[in-house]
VEXTOR-123648 format. One record per residue (C-alpha): residue in one letter; z, y, x. Coordinates in steps of 0.05 Angstrom, whole numbers, plus 5000, padded with zeros to 4 digits. Example, Ala and Ser with C-alpha at 12.3 -4.5 7.8 and 13.67 -1.06 7.14 Angstrom:
<atoms>
A515649105246;S514349795273;
</atoms>
This chain:
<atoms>
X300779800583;X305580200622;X311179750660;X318080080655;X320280070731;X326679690752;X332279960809;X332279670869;X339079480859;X337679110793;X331478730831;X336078550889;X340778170844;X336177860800;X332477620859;X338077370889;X341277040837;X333876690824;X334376500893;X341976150886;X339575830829;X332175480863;X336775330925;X341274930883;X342374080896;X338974150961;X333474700941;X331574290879;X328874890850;X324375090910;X321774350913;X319374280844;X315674970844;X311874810899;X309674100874;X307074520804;X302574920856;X299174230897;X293274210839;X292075030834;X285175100848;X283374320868;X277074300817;X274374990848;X266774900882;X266275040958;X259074780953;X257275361009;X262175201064;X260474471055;X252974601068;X250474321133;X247374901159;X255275261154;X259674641176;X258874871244;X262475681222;X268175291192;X273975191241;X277474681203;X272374201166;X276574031107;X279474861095;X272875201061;X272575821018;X271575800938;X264175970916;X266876520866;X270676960911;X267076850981;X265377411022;X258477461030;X254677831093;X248578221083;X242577671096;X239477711167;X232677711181;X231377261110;X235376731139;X238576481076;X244776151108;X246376801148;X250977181097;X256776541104;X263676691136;X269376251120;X273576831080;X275276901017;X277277560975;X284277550949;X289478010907;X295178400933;X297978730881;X293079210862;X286178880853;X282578260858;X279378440937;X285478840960;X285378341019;X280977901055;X283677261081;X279776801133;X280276371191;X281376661265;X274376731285;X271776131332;X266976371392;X259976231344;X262776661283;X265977271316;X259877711310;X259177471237;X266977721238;X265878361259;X259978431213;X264378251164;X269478781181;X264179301187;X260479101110;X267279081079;X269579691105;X275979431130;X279779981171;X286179511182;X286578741216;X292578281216;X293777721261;X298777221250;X297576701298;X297476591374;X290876511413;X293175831444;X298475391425;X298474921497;X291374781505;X289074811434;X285075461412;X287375731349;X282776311357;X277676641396;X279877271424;X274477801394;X276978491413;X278378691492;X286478521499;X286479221548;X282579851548;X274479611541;X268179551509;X264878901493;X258678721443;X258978231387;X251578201356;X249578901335;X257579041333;X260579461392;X268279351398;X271979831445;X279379791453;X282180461461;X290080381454;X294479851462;X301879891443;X307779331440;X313779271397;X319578861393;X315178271374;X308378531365;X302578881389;X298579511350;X291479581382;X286980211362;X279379961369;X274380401367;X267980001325;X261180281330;X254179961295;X247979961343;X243080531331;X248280801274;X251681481304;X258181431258;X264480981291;X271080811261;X277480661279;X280380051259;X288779801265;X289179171291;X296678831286;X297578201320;X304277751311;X303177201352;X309976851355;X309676511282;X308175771291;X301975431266;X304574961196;X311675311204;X315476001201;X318576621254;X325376391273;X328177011248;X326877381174;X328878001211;X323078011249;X317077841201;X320278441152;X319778961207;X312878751219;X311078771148;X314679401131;X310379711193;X304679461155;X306879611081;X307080391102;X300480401137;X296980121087;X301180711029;X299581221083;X292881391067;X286781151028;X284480511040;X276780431034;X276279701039;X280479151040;X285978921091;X283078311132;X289577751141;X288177141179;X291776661231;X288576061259;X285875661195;X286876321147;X291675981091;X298475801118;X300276391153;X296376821123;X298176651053;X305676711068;X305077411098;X299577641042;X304977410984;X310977791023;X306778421031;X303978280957;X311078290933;X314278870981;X309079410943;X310579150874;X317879200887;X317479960914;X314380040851;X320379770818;X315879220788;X321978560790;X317477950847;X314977340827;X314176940887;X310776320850;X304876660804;X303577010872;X302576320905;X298976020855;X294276690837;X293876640919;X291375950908;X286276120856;X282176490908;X283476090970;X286275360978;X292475221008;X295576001010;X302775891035;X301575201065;X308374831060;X315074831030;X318675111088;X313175741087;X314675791012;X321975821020;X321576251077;X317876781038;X323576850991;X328376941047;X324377461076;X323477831016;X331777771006;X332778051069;X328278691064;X330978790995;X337878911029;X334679431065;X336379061131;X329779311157;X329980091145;X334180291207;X330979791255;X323980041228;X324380661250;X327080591317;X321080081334;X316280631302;X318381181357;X318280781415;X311080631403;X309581341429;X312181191495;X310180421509;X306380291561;X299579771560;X300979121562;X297378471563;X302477881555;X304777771495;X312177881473;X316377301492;X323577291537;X323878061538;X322878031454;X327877501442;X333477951493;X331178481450;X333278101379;X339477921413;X341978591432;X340078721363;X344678241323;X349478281371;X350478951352;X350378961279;X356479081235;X360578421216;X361478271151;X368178421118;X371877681130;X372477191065;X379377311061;X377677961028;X371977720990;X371677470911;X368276860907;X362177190888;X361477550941;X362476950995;X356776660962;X351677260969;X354677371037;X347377401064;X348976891117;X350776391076;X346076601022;X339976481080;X343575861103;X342575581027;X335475831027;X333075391086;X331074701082;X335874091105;X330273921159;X329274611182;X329474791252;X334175391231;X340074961211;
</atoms>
């Protein structure tokens, strides 16, 4: 069955609209959705991840895949516990693998990542979390940060390019199997400002990354899918997997539904979009690149990759200048005076300030 596709315009005020009305009595609406998702996928077996011989591959002992939608690695040398990695396949849009979302490798499970990557075909990597957060590691670092080769099992992982933007970093690497004489190129995107358990300060920012992202991935054929992950592979990861999710169905004029997302999400891995204030930040995100906030931004950040330089420190005072300049230069809205009553209430500042929780950090 063929679905009749909806204008952007008409999306953008449903949407919004839907939004107003969840945000209502102190986000009442957002609340009570996300308490109808804590049981989706509770009574699904992880009997695998919970096997002794693959406790030690799991970053996070109590955050395990589901049985029916693991990835599996090709079985080395007969050993029969060798094809576990704690990564599950889950939908996008299109099919039931279009991504893969796991945890950020730890420093005994980043050859079995690679192998991963290499099996599955993946030609595109997104990172969502920092390495460190103070002294805790939140992931191992398994690709060379500058120009370099370096061996993971039978893996070989040369970085070849390296390339900032306002709040992210696009690294080319180069992967090659021992005694196999074809390479690839993977795209590796790494955000590493989002918080671990909580959300980018700014929508603005997240929706240019993902609209980098959402074109790459249209550009040309995929032949496997997108790997997603950030430190424990279900927070982060399912936040940014339902916004990207919901960006291609909505160029397709297809109207979002941020809630079956989360709970189809949740089907294949537990805990996708970790938290209320993750939940609710997806649906401002989504409201501000439906406003088409992100188009002109986009495309500045997309030229100046040709002339950054390489850098190895990731994007931090320079970055938040950066967003600064940036709002500081966009146009003011017309003042209230002027405005129906209507339109002061999907003034998108207020309309974000309703979204947020009372105990954010934004308000």
């Amino acid at each position: 069955m063929r679905v009749k596709a909806v204008p952007r315009a008409q999306i953008l005020q449903e949407f919004t609209f839907h939004c107003l009305k969840l945000a209502e009595y102190d986000n009442r609406g957002f609340k009570l959705e996300f308490e109808e998702l804590n049981e989706v996928g509770t009574d699904l077996s992880k009997v695998a991840g919970d096997s002794e011989p693959n406790r030690p591959k799991n970053r996070y002992p109590y955050i395990l895949p589901y049985d029916h939608c693991r990835v599996r690695l090709s079985v080395q040398n007969s050993h029969p516990h060798s094809d576990y990695i704690n990564a599950n396949f889950v939908p996008g849009g299109g099919t039931e693998r279009d991504f893969i979302c796991t945890q950020g490798p730890l420093r005994n499970t980043v050859a079995d990542f690679w192998r991963m990557v290499w099996e599955q075909n993946v030609r595109i990597i997104i990172m969502v979390t920092a390495l460190k957060h103070k002294d805790l590691v939140l992931c191992e670092k398994y690709w060379p940060l500058e120009r370099g080769t370096v061996n993971h099992g039978l893996i070989q992982v040369t970085t070849v390019d390296h390339k900032r933007g306002p709040d992210y970093f696009v690294t080319t690497i180069n992967l090659r199997q021992r005694h196999c004489p074809t390479d690839r190129i993977i795209t590796h995107y790494y955000y590493p400002s989002w918080p671990d358990r909580g959300v980018p300060m700014d929508p603005c920012s997240l929706c240019f990354f993902a609209e980098h992202i959402r074109k790459d991935l249209e550009a040309g054929p995929l032949l496997g899918p997108a790997v997603v992950h950030c430190s424990a592979g279900v927070g982060r990861s399912g936040t940014f997997v339902a916004l990207l999710w919901l960006m291609q169905l909505c160029v397709r004029g297809i109207r979002p539904d941020i809630r079956a997302a989360v709970e189809d999400l949740r089907l294949h891995r537990m805990w996708m979009v970790q938290n209320l204030e993750q939940y609710i930040f997806a649906h401002q995100c989504l409201l501000h690149w439906l406003r088409g906030a992100t188009a002109g931004a986009l495309q500045s950040t997309r030229s100046s990759h040709t002339n950054i330089s390489t850098q190895q420190s990731e994007p931090s005072s320079q970055g938040n200048r950066t967003r600064r300049r940036r709002r500081s230069h966009q146009q003011t809205p017309p003042s209230s005076q002027t405005q129906t009553p209507v339109q002061q209430i999907l003034n998108p500042a207020n309309l974000l300030r309703r979204l947020l929780p009372s105990s954010s950090r934004f308000s």
